[in-house]
C-alpha positions as CSV (number, residue, x, y, z in Angstrom):
1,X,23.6,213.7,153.2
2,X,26.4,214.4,155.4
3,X,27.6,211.9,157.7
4,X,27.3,212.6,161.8
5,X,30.3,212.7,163.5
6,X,31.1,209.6,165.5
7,X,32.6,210.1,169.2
8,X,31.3,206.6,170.6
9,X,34.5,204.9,172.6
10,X,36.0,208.2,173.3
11,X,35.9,209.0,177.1
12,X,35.6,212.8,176.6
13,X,32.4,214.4,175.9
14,X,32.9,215.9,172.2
15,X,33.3,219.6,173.5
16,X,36.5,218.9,174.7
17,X,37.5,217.0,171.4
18,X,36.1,219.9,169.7
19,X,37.8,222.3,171.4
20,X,41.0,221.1,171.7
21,X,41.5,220.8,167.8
22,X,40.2,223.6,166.9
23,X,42.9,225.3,169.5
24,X,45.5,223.2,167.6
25,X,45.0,224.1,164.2
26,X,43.6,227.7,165.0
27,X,46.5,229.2,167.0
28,X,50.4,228.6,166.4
29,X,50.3,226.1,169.5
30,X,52.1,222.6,170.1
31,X,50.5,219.3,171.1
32,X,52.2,220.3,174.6
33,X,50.5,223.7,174.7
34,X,47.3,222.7,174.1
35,X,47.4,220.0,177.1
36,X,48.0,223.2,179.2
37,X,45.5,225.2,178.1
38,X,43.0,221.8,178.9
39,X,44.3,221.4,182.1
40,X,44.0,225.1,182.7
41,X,40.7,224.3,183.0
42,X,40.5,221.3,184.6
43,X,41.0,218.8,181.9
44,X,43.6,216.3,182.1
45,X,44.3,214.9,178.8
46,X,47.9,214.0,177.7
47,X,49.6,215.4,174.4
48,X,49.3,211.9,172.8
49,X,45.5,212.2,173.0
50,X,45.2,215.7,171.7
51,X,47.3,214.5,168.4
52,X,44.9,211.4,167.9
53,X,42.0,213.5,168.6
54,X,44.1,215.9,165.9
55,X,44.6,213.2,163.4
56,X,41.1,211.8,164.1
57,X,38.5,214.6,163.8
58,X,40.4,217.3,162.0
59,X,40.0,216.0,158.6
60,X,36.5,214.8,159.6
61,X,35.7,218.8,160.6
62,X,37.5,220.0,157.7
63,X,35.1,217.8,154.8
64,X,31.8,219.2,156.6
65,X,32.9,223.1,156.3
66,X,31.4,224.8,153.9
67,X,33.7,225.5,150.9
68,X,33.3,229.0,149.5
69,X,31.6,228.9,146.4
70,X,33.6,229.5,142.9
71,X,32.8,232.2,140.5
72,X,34.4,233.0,137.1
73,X,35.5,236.4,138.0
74,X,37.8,234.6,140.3
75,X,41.8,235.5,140.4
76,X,43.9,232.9,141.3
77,X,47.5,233.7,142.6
78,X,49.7,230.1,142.9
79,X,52.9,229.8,144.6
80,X,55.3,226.7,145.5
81,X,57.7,226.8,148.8
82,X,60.3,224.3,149.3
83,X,59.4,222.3,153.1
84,X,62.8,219.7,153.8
85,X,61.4,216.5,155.3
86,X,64.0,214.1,156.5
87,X,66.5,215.5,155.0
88,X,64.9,215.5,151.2
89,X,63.3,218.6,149.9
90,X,59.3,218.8,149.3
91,X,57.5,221.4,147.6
92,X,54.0,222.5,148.3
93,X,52.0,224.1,145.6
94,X,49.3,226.3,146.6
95,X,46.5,228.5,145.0
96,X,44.5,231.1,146.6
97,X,41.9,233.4,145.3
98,X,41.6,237.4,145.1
99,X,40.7,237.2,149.2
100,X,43.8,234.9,150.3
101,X,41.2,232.0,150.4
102,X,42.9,229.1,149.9
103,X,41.5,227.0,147.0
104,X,44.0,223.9,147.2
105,X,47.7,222.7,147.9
106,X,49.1,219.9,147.1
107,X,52.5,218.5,148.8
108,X,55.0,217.2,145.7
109,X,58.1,216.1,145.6
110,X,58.9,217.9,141.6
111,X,59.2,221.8,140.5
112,X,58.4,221.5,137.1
113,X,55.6,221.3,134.8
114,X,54.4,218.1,135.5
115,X,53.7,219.4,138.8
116,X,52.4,222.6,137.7
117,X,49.8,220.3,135.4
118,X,48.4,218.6,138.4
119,X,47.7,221.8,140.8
120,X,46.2,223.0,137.5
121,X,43.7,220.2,137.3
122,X,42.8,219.3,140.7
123,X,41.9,223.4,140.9
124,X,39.8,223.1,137.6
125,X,38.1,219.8,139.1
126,X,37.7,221.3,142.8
127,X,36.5,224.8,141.4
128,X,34.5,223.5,139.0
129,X,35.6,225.7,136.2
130,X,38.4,228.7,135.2
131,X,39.3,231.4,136.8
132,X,39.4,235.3,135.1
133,X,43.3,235.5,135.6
134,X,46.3,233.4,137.6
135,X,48.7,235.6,138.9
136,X,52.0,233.6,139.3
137,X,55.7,234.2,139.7
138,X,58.4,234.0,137.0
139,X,58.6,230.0,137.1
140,X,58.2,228.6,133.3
141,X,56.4,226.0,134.4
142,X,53.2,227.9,135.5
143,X,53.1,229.2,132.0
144,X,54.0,225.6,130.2
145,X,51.3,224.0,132.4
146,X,48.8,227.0,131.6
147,X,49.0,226.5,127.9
148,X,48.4,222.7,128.2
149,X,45.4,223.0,131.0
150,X,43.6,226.1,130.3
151,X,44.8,228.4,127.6
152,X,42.5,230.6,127.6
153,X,42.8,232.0,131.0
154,X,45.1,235.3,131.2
155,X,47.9,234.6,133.5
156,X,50.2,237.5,134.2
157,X,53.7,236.5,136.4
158,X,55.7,239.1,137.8
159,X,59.4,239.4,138.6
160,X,58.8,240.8,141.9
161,X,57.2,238.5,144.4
162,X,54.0,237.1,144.6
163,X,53.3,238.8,147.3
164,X,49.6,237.9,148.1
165,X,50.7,234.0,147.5
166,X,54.1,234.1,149.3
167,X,51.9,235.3,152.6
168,X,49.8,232.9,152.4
169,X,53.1,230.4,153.4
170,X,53.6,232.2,156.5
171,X,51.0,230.6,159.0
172,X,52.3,227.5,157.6
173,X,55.8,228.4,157.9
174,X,54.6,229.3,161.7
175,X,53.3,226.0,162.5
176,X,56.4,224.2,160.5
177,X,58.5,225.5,163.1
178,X,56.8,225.0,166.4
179,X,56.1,221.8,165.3
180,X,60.3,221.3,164.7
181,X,59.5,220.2,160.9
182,X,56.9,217.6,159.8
183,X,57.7,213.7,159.4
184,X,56.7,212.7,156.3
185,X,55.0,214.5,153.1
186,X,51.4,212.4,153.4
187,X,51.3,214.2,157.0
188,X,52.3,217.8,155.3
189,X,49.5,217.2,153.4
190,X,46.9,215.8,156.2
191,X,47.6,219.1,158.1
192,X,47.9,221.6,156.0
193,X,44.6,220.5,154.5
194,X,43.0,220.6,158.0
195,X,44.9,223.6,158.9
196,X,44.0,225.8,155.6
197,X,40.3,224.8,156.1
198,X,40.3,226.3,159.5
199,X,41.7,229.5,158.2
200,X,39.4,230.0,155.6
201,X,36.6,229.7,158.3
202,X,38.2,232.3,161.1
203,X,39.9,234.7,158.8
204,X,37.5,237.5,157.3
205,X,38.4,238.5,153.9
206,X,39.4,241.9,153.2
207,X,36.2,243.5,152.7
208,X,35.4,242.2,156.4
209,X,38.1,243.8,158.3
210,X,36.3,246.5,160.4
211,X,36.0,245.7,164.1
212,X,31.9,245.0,164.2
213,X,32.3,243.1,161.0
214,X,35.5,240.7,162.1
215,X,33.4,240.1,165.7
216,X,30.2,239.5,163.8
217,X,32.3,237.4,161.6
218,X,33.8,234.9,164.4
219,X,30.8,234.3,165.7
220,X,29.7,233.4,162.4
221,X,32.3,230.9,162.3
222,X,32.3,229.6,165.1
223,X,29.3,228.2,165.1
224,X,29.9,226.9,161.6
225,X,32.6,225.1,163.3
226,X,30.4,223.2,165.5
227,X,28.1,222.2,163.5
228,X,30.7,220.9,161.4
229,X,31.7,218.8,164.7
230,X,28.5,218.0,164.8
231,X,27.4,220.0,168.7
232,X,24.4,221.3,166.3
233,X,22.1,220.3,164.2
């Protein structure tokens, strides 16, 4: 059973503390931003609050959304982009399936096949099985860690880019510089979790894309997401 969400102690009612996450982590906004939009409507809350609120609830949300569920025909397209933190240079490995759903990413400090390994197995673990295919660039250490992990999948690289992985960096890439770079690599990780979870919500796969289906969609997901915060049973 899923726990309730707990906003006892917090002097806003928890539609503000919903809303103003989910305007953090849906749109490309900073802290700042978001404590205009609130007062835009009356509701004066400082920047500090909105990131503890951020910190707080986010990851709380993010654990009671509904994860899409696996199948075997899956294909999953991985992809690593270097993020410099303090001056030191982070890489964070991501997989996403056939619809640009993000299955997991994982914030490490190696490019090799050690690293490789671990995405491989924390995907097998979270997905609970293989996929059909992994679609991957030309790195060796996709196809070293492949062999060891799961060597019966197919995995096909390509010299060209990985284009359906590489945009997945984007929004990312978005927030990364809004945000003037992240502080350390455990809070890379806290919210691009959170902020991944969010887009797999709000953005409708491919096959969703005509205007009646992405409205029908949204509202679709919106209300997932307050359930999720716990404003329904």
């Amino acid at each position: 059973m899923t726990k309730p969400v707990i906003y006892k102690r917090h002097r806003f009612p928890p539609e503000v503390i919903t809303h103003a996450v989910w305007l953090y982590f849906q749109f490309p906004l900073s802290l700042r931003l978001v404590e205009e939009m609130l007062l835009e409507r009356g509701i004066l809350v400082s920047y500090e609050t909105v990131q503890r609120w951020a910190l707080k609830f986010g990851s709380i949300y993010a654990r009671r959304l509904k994860r899409k569920a696996p199948s075997r025909h899956d294909i999953w397209h991985l992809d690593e982009v270097v993020i410099t933190i303090a001056g030191k240079r982070h890489w964070l490995w991501r997989a996403i399936d056939q619809n640009g759903y993000v299955l997991d990413e994982i914030v490490q400090s190696r490019r090799d096949t050690k690293a490789a390994k671990r995405l491989l197995r924390r995907l097998l673990k979270k997905q609970g099985g293989a996929p059909r295919r992994m679609i991957t660039d030309k790195l060796g250490s996709y196809a070293a860690a492949r062999r060891q992990v799961m060597p019966s999948v197919e995995h096909r690289s390509h010299k060209r880019p990985n284009n359906r992985a590489e945009n997945s960096h984007l929004p990312l890439r978005r927030r990364e510089r809004i945000m003037q770079g992240f502080r350390s690599p455990g809070g890379l990780q806290r919210f691009t979790t959170v902020f991944s979870a969010v887009r797999n919500l709000f953005v409708p796969p491919r096959s969703r894309r005509s205007a009646l289906g992405i409205h029908l969609y949204r509202i679709n997901a919106m209300a997932e997401w307050r359930a999720a915060a716990g404003l329904i049973d």
